[in-house]
C-alpha positions in Angstrom: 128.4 128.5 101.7 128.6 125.3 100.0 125.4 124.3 98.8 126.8 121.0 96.5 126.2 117.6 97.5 129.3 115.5 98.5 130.6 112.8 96.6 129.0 110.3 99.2 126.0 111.6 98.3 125.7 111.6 94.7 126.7 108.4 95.2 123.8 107.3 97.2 121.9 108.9 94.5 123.3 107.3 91.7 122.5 103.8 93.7 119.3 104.2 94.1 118.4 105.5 90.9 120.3 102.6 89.5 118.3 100.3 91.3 115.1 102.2 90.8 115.6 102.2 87.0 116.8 98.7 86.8 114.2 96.9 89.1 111.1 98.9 89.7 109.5 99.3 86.5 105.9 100.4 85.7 105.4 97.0 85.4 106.4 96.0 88.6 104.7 98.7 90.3 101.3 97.6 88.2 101.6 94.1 89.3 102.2 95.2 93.2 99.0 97.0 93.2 97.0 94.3 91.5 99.0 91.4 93.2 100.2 92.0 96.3 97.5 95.1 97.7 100.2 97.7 97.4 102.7 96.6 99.2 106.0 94.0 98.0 107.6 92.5 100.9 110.7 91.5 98.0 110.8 95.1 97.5 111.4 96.2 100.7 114.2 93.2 100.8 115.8 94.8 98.1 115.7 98.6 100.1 117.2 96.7 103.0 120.0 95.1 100.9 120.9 98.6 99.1 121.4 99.6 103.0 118.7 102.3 103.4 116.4 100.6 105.8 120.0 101.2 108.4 120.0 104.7 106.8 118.8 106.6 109.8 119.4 104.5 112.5 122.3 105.4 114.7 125.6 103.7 114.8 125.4 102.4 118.2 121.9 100.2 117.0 123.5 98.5 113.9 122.6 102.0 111.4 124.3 104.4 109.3 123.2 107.3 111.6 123.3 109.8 107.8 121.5 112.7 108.5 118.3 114.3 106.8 120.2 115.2 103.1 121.2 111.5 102.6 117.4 111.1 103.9 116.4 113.9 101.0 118.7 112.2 98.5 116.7 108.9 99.0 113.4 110.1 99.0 114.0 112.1 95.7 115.3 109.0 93.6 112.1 106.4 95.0 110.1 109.0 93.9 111.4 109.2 90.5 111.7 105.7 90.3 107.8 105.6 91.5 108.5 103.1 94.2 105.8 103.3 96.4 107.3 101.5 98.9 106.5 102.8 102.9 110.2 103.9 103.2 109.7 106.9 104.6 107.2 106.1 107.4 109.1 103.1 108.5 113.0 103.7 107.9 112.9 107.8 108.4 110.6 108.2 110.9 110.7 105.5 113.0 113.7 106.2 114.5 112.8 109.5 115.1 109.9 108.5 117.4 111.9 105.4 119.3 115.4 108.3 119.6 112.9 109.0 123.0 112.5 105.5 124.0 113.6 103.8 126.9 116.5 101.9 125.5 115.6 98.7 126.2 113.0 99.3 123.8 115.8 101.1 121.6 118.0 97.6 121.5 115.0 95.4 120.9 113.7 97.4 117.5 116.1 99.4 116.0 118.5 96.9 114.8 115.4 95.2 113.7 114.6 98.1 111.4 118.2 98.7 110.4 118.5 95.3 109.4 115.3 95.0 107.5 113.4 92.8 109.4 110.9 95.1 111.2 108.7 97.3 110.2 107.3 100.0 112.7 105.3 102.8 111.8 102.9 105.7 113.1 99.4 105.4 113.7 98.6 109.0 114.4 95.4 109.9 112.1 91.9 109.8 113.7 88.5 111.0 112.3 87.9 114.7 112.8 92.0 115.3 113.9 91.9 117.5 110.6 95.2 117.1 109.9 95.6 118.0 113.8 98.3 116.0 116.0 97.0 117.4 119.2 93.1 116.3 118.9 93.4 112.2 120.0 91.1 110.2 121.9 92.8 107.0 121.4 93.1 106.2 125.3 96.2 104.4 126.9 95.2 102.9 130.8 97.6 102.3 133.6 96.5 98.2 133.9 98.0 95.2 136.2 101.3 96.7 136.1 101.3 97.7 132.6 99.7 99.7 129.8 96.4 98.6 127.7 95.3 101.1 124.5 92.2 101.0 123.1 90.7 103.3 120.0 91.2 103.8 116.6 93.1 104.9 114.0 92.6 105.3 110.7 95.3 106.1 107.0 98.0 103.9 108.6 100.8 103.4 106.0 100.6 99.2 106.0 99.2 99.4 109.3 98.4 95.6 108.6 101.3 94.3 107.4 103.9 96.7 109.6 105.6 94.3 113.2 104.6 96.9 115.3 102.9 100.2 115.3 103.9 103.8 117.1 100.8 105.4 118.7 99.6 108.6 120.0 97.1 108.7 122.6 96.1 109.9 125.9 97.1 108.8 129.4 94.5 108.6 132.5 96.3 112.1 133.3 94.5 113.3 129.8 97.9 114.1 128.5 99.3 113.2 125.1 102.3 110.3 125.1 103.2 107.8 122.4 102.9 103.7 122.9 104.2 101.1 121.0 101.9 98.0 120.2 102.7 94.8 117.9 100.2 94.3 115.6 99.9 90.8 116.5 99.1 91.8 120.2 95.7 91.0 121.5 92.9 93.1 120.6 94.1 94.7 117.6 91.6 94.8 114.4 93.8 96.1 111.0 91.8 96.5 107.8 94.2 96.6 105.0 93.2 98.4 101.7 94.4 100.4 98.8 94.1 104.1 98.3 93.6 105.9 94.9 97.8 106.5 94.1 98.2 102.4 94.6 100.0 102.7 97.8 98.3 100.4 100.8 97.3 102.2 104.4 95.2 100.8 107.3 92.2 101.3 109.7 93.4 99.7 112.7 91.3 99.1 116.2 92.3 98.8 119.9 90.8 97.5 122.8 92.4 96.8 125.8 95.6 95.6 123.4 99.0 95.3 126.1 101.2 98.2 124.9 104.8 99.6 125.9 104.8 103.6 126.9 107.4 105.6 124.7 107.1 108.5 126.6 108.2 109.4 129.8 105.9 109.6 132.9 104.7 113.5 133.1 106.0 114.6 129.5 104.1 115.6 126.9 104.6 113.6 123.5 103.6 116.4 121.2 107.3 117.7 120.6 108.1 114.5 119.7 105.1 113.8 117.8 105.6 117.5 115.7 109.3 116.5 115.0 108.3 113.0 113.5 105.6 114.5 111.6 107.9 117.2 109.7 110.9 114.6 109.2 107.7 113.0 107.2 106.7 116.1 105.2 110.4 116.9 104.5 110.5 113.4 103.5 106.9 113.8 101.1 108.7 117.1 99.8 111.6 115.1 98.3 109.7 112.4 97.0 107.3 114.8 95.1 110.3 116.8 93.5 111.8 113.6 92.2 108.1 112.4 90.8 107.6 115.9 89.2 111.2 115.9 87.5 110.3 112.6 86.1 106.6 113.9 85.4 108.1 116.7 83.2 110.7 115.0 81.7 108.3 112.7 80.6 106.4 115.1 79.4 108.9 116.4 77.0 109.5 113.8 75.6 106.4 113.0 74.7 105.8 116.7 73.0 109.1 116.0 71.1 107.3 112.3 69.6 103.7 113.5 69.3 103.0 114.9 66.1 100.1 116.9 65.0 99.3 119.4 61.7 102.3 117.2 60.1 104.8 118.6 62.9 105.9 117.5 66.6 103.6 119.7 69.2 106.7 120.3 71.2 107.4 123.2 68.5 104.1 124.5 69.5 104.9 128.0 71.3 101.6 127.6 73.8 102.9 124.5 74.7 106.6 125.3 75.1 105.2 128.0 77.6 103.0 125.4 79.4 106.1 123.2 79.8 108.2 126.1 81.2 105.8 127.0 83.3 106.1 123.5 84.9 109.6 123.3 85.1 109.5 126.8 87.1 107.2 125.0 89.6 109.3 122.2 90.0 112.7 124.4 90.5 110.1 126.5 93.3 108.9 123.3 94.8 113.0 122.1 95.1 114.5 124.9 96.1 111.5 124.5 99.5 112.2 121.0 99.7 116.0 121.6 100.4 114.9 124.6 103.0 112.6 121.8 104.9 115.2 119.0 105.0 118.0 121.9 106.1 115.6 123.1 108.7 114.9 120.1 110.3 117.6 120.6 112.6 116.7 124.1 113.9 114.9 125.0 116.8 111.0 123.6 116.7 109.6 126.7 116.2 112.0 127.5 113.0 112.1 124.1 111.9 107.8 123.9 112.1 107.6 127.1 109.7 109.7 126.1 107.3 108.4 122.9 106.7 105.0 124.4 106.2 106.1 126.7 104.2 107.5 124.0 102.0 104.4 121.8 102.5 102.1 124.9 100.6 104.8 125.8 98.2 104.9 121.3 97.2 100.9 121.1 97.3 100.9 124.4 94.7 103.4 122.7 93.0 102.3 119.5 92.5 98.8 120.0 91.4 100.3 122.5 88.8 102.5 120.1 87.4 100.1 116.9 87.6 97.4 118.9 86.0 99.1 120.5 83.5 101.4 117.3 82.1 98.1 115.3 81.7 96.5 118.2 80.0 99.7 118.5 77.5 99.2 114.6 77.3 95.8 114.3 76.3 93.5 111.7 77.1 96.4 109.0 76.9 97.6 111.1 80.5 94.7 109.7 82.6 94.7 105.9 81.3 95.7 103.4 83.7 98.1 101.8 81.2 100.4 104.6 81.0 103.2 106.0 83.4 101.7 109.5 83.6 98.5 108.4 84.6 99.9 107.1 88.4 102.8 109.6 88.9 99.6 112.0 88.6 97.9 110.6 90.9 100.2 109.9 93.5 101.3 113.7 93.2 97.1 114.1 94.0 97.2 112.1 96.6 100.7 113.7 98.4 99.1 116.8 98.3 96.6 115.5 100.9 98.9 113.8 103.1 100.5 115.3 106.1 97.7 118.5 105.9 96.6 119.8 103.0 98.1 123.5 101.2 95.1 125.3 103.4 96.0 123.4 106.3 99.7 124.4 106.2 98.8 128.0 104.9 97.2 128.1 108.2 100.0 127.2 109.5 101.9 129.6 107.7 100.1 132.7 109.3 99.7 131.6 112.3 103.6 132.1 112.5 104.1 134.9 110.7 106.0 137.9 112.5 107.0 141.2 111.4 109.5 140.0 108.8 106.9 137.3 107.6 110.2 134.9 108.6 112.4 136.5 105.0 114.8 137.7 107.2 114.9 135.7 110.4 
């Protein structure tokens, strides 16, 4: 089996890192957070003119329709570039949540996203869910013909800036389905603010806000709801392997200028061993990411495992490489003037996002058979 990328592929790479390297720097990611709460709508210009916001839209909408490696490929290079942009929740897995739509709703967003112009995201998180996608009280009401939503939700990737949002809630049947609102609709209350990696998320409000139902009468949404949430952990996988490569990488270089006793402490054999240990994690942590993004078209119950297995193999990953590049670093690794400092802590922060490494070790067991999955 052929496990190389195609020449499309490293081409898409190569494009993004270009622009990444080229037009993101760390001082254009310092003055989004300080200037524009997190979140550059020139930025995500830019991402529509490279052609990724189309990158996962199908053909028939005005997309690309590239599958979850070119997906991969993406997320991996905005990570090492540190662009901390809402690509994936928007341009990844958006379309996975609307793919069930009735398609006049289809026809009215997807070009929308493909082109650029729209935004749409999913508003999932509520307090006490525990990283649960099953435990919702947002409530969606049968009223004058239509639908009205009311509730809350809370860690919604620019939730207040986003055209329209995707959310989960429950019918007057009490059973799980996904809406879509515009976040201009009546009713709707967003509170925009930053969180620690410099990346902006919402608490938004319903109440009695006119809504569209995604999901068709007597089904359950959570399939759909399971499959968007691991195209988004595949998606966090990918991003964190490209932000640890340029973590270490960093890292080494800095070993190779910093000198110490008269000598550069990269001839140090303590912290030569440090830095290989790192760059075993980060080879662990890729080799799971590629598993996740190649599962994701397997059956759900394959597809589920293997992304948690991914998730707890990333979160051991990333808080070994985070903490032990700022420890090689020295005080300069946690000062908000240097590069280091905010890879760290968006690695800190991804580790939380989507459930934790308990959460998904959870998840883990609670799947494991007799072969403990190695040989299914």
């Amino acid at each position: 089996m052929d496990f190389d990328f195609s020449d499309e592929q490293e081409q898409l790479r190569e494009a993004v890192r270009r622009w990444a390297a080229r037009a993101h720097g760390f001082e254009r990611h310092r003055a989004i957070v300080r200037d524009e709460g997190g979140d550059s709508a020139a930025v995500w210009a830019e991402l529509a003119g490279l052609g990724l916001t189309a990158l996962a839209v199908p053909e028939a909408h005005g997309g690309l329709g590239f599958g979850p490696v070119e997906a991969m490929v993406v997320m991996e290079e905005l990570g090492r570039g540190r662009v901390g942009a809402p690509y994936a929740a928007a341009a990844l897995v958006a379309p996975v949540l609307l793919s069930g739509a009735p398609e006049a709703l289809q026809a009215a967003w997807l070009p929308r996203i493909a082109a650029g112009d729209a935004r749409v995201v999913l508003a999932h998180q509520e307090s006490g869910a525990r990283y649960r996608l099953d435990r919702v009280e947002t409530r969606l009401a049968a009223a004058d013909g239509g639908w009205r939503l009311s509730g809350r939700k809370s860690l919604v990737p620019v939730g207040d800036r986003a055209e329209a949002l995707v959310v989960s809630a429950r019918d007057d049947d009490g059973r799980l389905v996904l809406a879509l609102v515009e976040r201009d609709a009546p009713g709707v209350t967003a509170r925009g603010h930053l969180l620690h990696d410099g990346t902006r998320a919402a608490e938004l409000t319903w109440q009695d806000t006119p809504a569209q139902r995604l999901s068709a009468a007597g089904a359950d949404a959570l399939p759909a709801l399971e499959h968007a949430a691991d195209v988004a952990i595949a998606a966090l996988c990918a991003e964190a392997v490209g932000l640890m490569d340029f973590l270490v990488a960093l890292t080494a270089d800095y070993l190779k200028t910093r000198r110490q006793f008269g000598v550069p402490i990269a001839s140090f054999q303590a912290l030569r061993h440090r830095l290989a240990d790192c760059k075993m994690e980060l080879e662990l942590a890729r080799s799971m990411s590629y598993l996740a993004t190649l599962r994701l078209a397997d059956a759900p119950e394959v597809r589920r495992r293997a992304v948690a297995q991914a998730k707890v193999q990333l979160g051991r990953s990333m808080r070994f490489v985070g903490q032990q590049c700022v420890q090689m670093h020295g005080g300069i690794g946690v000062t908000d003037d240097y590069v280091g400092a905010h890879a760290f802590k968006r690695l800190t922060c991804m580790e939380l996002q989507w459930g934790d490494t308990l959460h998904h070790l959870g998840e883990v067991g609670a799947r494991m058979q007799d072969t403990a999955g190695v040989f299914a």
